[in-house]
C-alpha positions as CSV (number, residue, x, y, z in Angstrom):
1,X,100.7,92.1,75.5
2,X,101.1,89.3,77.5
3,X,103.4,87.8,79.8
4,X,103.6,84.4,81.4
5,X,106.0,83.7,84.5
6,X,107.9,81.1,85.5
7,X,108.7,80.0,89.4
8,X,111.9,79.3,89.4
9,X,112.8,78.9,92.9
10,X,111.5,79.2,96.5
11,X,113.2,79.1,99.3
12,X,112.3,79.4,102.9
13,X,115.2,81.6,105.1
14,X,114.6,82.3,108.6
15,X,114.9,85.6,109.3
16,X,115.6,86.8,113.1
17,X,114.3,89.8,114.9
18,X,115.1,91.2,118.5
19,X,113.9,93.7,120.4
20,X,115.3,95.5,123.6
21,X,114.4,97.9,126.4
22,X,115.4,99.1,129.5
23,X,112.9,100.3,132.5
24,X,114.1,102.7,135.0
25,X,111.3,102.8,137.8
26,X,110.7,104.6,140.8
27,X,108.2,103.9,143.9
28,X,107.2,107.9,145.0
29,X,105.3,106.8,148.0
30,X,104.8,104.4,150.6
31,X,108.7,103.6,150.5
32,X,111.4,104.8,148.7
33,X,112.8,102.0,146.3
34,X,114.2,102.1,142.5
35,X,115.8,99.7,140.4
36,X,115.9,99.2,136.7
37,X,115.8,96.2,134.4
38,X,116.3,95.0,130.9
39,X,114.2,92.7,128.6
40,X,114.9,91.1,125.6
41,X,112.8,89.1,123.1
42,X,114.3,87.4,119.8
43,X,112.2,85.2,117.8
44,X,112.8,83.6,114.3
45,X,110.6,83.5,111.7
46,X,110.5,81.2,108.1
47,X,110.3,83.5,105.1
48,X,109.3,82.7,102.1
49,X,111.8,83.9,99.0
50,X,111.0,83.1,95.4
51,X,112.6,84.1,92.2
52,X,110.3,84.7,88.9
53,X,111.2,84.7,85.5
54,X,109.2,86.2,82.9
55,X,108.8,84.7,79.7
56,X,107.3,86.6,76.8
């Protein structure tokens, strides 16, 4: 048997991703000192999204 498929669309969709953490530090010499801080990073990326069709 054989198939044969058709592209019938692509599309490109942006897709977004983040990503966030939170440090806690401590100096344990030499000083005492602490603090925390936060960092985020979001970037977007173009995906590709197709639809196929199979014709037989």
């Amino acid at each position: 048997m054989t198939a044969t498929a058709q592209v019938t669309s692509i599309r490109r969709d942006p897709v977004t991703a983040a990503s966030t953490w939170m440090v806690a530090w401590e100096v344990t010499g030499g000083g005492a000192d602490s603090g925390e801080f936060t960092e985020t990073h979001v970037g977007t990326v173009g995906v590709r999204v197709g639809e196929v069709q199979v014709l037989n």
